[in-house]
N, C-alpha and C positions, 0 to 999 in steps of 0.2 A: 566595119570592124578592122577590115586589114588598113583601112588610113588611118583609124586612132593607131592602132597598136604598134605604126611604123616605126621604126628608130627609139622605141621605149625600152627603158630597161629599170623593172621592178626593183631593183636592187639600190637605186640613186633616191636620194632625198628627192623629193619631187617641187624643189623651186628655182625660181628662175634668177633669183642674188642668193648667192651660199653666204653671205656673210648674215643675212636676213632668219628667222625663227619661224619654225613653220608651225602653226595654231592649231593643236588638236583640241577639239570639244568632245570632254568625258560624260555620259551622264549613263547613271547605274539607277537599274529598278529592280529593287528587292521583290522576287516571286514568292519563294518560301524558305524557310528554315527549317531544314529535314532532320538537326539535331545537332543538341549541344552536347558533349561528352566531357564532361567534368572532369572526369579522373585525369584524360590525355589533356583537355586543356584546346579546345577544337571546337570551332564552328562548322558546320556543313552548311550552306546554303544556295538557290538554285537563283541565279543572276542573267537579269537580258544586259547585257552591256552593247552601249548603241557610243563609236567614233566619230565624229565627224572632221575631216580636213579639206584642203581644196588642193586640188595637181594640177601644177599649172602646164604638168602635157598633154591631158587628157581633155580637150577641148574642141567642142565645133559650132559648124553654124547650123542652127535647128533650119534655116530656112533653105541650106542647100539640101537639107535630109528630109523633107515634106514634113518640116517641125517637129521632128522627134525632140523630146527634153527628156525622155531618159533612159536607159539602158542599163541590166542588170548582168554583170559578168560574175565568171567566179574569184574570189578574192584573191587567190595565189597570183593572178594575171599583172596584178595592179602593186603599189609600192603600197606597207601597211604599217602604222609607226608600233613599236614595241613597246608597248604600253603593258605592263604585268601586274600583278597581286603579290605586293612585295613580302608580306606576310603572309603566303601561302604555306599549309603543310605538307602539301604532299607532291608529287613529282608532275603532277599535271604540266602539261604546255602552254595553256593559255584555250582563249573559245575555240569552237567547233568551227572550221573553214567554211564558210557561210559567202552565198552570192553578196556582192557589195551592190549599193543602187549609185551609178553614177549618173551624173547631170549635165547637162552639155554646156556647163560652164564651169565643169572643172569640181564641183563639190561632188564628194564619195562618202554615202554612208555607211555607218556598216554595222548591222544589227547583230550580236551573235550571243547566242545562249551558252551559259558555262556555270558549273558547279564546282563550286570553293569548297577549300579545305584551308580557311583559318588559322592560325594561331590564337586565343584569347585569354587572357589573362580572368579567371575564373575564380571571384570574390566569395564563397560559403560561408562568412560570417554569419550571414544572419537567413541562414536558411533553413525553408526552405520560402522565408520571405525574403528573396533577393531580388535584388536589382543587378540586370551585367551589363555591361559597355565594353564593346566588341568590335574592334577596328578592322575596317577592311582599305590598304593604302594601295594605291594606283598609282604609277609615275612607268615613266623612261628609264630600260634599260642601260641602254646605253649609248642614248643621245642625251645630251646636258640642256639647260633651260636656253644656251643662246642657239640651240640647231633645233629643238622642238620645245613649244610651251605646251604645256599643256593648263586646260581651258575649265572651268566650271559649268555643265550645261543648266542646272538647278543649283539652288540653296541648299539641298536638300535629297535623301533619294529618292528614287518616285514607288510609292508604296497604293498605289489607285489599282493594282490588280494583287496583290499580298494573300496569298491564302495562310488563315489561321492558321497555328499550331496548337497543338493540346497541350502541349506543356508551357507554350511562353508566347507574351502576348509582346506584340512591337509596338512600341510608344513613339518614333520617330527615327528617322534616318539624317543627322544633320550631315554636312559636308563642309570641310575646310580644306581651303588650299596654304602648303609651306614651302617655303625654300630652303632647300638644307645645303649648307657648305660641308661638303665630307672630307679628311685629313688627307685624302689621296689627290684630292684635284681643287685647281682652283674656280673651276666654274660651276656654276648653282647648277642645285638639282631640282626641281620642281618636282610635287605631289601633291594630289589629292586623297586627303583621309575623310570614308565615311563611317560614323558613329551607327552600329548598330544598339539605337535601348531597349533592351529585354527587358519585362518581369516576368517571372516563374506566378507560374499558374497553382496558389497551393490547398487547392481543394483539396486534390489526389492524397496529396499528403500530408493533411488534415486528416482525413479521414480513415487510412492506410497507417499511418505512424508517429501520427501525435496522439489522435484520441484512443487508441489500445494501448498507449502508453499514459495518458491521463486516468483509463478507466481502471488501470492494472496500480498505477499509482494511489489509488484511494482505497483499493486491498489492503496496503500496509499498515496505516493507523487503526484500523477492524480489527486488525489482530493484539491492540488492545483491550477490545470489549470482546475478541472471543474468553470465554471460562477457562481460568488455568488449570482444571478437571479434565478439560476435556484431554489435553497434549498433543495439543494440532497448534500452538501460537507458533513456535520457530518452524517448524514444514512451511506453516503459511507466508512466513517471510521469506525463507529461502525459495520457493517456489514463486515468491512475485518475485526475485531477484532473478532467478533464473530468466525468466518473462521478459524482464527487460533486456538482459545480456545479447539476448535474439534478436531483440528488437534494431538494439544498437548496430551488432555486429551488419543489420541488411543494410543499415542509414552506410557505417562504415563502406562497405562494398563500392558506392555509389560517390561518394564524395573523393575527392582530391586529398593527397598528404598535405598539407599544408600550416604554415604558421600560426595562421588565426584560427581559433577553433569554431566551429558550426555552434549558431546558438542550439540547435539542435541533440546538439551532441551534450552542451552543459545542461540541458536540460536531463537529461538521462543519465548522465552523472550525478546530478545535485541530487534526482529521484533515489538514484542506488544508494548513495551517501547517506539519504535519509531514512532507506529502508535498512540497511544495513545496521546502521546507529538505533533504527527502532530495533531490530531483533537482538540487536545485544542488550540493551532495554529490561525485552520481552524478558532474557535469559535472565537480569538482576532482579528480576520483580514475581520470577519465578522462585526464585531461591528466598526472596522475603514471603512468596507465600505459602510455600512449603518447611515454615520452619514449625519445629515438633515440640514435643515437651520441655526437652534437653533446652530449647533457645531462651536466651535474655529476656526478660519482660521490656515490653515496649517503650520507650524513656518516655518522659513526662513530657518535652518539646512534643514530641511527636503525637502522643494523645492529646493534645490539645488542638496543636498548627493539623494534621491531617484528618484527623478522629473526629475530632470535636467541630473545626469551620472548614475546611477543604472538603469536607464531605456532605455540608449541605449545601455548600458552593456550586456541586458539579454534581447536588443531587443522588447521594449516593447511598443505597438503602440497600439492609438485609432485606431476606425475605421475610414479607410480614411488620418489617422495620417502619415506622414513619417517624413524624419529628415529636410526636407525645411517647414514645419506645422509653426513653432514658423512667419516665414519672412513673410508667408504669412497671417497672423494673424496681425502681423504689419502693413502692407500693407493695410490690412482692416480697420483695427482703424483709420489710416491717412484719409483714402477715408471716413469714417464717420466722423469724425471731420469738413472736407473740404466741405461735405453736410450741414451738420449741419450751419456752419458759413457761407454759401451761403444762406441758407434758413433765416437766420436771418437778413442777409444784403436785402437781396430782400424787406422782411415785414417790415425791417424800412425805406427804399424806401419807399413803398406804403404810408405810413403814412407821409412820407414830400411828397408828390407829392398828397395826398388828401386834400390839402387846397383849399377852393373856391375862383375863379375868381372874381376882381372885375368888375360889369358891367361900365358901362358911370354914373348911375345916384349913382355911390361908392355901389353898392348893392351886395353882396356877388352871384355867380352863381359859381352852379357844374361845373363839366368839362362834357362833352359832353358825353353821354348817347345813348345807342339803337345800331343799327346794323351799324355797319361805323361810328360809334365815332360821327355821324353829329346832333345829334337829340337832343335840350334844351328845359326846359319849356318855355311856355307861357309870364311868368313875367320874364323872361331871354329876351327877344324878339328874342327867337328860337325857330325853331317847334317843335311842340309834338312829340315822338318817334314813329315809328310803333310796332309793335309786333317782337318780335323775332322769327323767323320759328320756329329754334328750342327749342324755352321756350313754344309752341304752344303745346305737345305734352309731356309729360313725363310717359314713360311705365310702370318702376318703381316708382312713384310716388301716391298719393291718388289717387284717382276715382275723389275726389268732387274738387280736385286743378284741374287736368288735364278736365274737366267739367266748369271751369272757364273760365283755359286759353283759350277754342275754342268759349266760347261768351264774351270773352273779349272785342273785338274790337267791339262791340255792345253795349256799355254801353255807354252812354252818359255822364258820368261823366269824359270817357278818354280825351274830348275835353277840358275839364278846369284845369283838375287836374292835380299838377304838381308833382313828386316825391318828397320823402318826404326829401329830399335833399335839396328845396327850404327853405326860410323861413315858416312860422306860418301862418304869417298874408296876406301871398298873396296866401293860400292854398284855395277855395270852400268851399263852405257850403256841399256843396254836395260828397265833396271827402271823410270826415269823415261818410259820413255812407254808404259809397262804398268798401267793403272790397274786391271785385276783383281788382280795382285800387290800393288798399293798397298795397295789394299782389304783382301787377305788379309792382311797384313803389317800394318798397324795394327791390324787386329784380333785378331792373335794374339801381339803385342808385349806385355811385359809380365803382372802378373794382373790380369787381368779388363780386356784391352786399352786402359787408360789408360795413358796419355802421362805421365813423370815430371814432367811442367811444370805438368800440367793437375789434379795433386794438391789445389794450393792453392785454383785457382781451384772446383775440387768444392768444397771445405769455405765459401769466401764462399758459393755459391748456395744448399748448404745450408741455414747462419745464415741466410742473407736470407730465403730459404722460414720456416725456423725461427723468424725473430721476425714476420714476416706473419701465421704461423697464431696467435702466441702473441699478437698486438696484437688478432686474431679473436676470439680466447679472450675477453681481458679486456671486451671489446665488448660480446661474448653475455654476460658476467658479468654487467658493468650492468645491461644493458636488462634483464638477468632480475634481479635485484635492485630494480629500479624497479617492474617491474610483480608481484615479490613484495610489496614495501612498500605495493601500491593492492591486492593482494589480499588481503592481510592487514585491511589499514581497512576494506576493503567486509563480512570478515565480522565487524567489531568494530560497526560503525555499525547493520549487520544485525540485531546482535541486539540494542543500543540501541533501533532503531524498536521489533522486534517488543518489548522490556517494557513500549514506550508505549502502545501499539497494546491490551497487555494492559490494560495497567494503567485505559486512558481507560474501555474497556467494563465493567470492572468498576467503576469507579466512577458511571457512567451507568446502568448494571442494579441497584445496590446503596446 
């Protein structure tokens, strides 16, 4: 050792023509990739980097030395070319001072382990399917191509012991050698650049922050077909909106400021845009179905384009509703009409058929009165009526009527008094202050004890009844036509959303 080491000095290029280029062979084998850090823009990776040159001081003969060929010193002893990681990021010095293998003709290996800190330019277009290419360049300090070359020892880096990463899978290490003229000098500089290809692994992120973003994305068109009764539609949307804002804000955290935006990101944009756009929707389609009395009847377009075919289009039924609904509704009205005009024809019957009888002496008499139609007053020269069993008795009725009718037939007024159907003048003295005869006596006046005066005034309260319930009618029409017309759009918009909804995930998955 002390005759190699005689007269040497580490410090000197180790050849023997200075005007001559001394040959380093590079070759790098990517171990692992400990992380990539988006945000900073930084590769970490764990590299064996093996030199090789030849010194041409360090030489002997194996045969004076019982054939030694090789001999393992430690590196500082010997000269060692300055070869770096030109795009390093952090203040590292270079490998770990590692023994060198020398050979007793002058070649010195030198194997030494060292973890990088990259620069890389860090593409999130299209992620979290990306692809990255990740440069790692090696050259000379501060010897130029004509005092050190350096050498390519592979095509390629050597990836034969590569442990996985969980997040990114390496597709190859290519290697290219450049000569670069830089403005300060005029001799070439020699390097070797190797290509690290990454793809991101996106399971994780599949499954973490697309699909709770797909599954919360298909909430928002639902909230068309929730019932605008219930008043959960806008919570429901502001609450997936919310959903997403979280979701983004974690993607945001993790990614890079940069130019190009993450598909990632436009996807959770276009989502909110879209739910956003539905709950305002929601909001107009709530106000179309909450309109009341007071609103516009429906226009004619609209009962026809959403009422009439957009609703069998997109299937859309009251309850109880099917597509024979409108005939039998028809049907109905006819058979109310047909009531109606039977019931008007009857009561104007009654009122020609309630004219008084003339008697023998021209004197006006009711028509026949009491149980069996047989029973006339007194000045009619027919008999008094009896009681009616069943006017005898009324359950629902007052206490003090039904208290009446059971001493009615007790009153001695019923012998004279005639219903007040007769005239005036052939009435008793006695009948006018007999109010259970009154009583009896309007009530069995006549059919069905109406008052021939009171005819007309029946038929006004009817109509009045009759157009109140019919003004009812047309009321519940609208309002149910208004919020047919917001239930129809809600499931037209519905399934709008849900083809966007589709369509966004497949083109983000594909």
């Amino acid at each position: 050792m002390s005759d190699l080491m005689e007269n040497y000095s580490n410090a000197l290029r180790p050849v023997e023509d200075t005007d001559k280029a001394l040959n380093v062979t590079l070759q790098i084998t990517l171990s692992q990739i400990k992380d990539m850090d988006e945000r900073n823009q930084v590769l970490i990776a764990y590299l064996w980097i093996r030199q090789t040159w030849h010194d041409a001081y360090l030489k002997w003969d194996k045969d004076e030395y019982d054939g030694l060929e090789v001999i393992r010193i430690p590196s500082s002893l010997v000269w060692r070319p300055d070869i770096v990681l030109y795009n390093k990021a952090d203040d590292d010095s270079g490998p770990v001072d590692t023994n060198v293998e020398l050979r007793y003709n002058g070649e010195i290996i030198w194997d030494a382990p060292s973890i990088t800190k990259s620069s890389c330019v860090v593409d999130v277009a299209y992620f979290p399917f990306d692809h990255q290419q990740c440069n790692l360049t090696f050259g000379s300090w501060t010897y130029n191509g004509n005092q050190v070359d350096i050498i390519m020892g592979m095509n390629s880096g050597d990836l034969s012991d590569f442990v996985e990463n969980v997040e990114w899978e390496c597709h190859g290490m290519p290697a290219k050698k450049s000569v670069i003229m830089y403005g300060c000098c005029a001799d070439p500089y020699p390097d070797i650049t190797y290509t690290v290809l990454l793809q991101r692994r996106s399971s994780f992120f599949i499954f973490n922050l697309l699909l709770p973003c797909f599954l919360i994305s298909f909430l928002a068109p639902l909230s068309f077909y929730l019932p605008a009764d219930s008043g959960e539609k806008v919570s429901l949307g502001v609450t997936v909106l919310l959903a997403l804002t979280v979701f983004q804000l974690m993607v945001a955290e993790s990614m890079p400021p940069a130019e190009s935006m993450p598909l990632m990101w436009k996807y959770y944009i276009a989502t909110m845009t879209m739910i956003t756009a539905s709950t305002s929707l929601t909001i107009f389609i709530m106000n179309i179905h909450f309109c009341g009395a007071e609103a516009k009847p429906v226009p004619q377009w609209a009962k026809v384009l959403i009422i009439d075919y957009m609703s069998k289009i997109f299937f859309v039924y009251e309850v109880g509703e099917s597509c024979t609904s409108p005939k039998e509704e028809a049907q109905d009205d006819h058979h109310h009409t047909q009531t109606q005009t039977h019931y008007r024809n009857r009561l104007h019957h009654k009122q020609k058929n309630h004219q008084p009888q003339k008697t023998q002496n021209n004197q006006s008499c009711p028509q026949p009165y009491g149980k069996g139609g047989g029973r006339y007053p007194k000045s009619c020269s027919q008999p008094l009526p009896n009681i009616p069993e069943e006017h005898k008795e009324l359950p629902n009725s007052n206490p003090q009527v039904s208290q009446t009718y059971k001493g009615l037939e007790s009153k001695s007024c019923l012998k004279e008094a005639p219903p007040p159907c007769c005239p005036d003048e052939e009435k008793p003295a006695a009948f006018a202050t007999c109010r259970s005869c009154q009583f009896r006596c309007h009530h069995d006046c006549g059919d069905g004890g109406l008052l021939p005066g009171d005819d007309s005034k029946l038929l006004r309260n009817v109509e009045y009844i009759a157009n109140c319930f019919r003004e009812q009618r047309a009321t519940s029409i609208k309002v149910a036509e208004w919020k047919k017309v917001a239930k129809v759009m809600d499931r037209v918009f519905m399934w709008i959303f849900f083809a966007m909804v589709f369509l966004m995930s497949i083109i983000i998955m594909f």
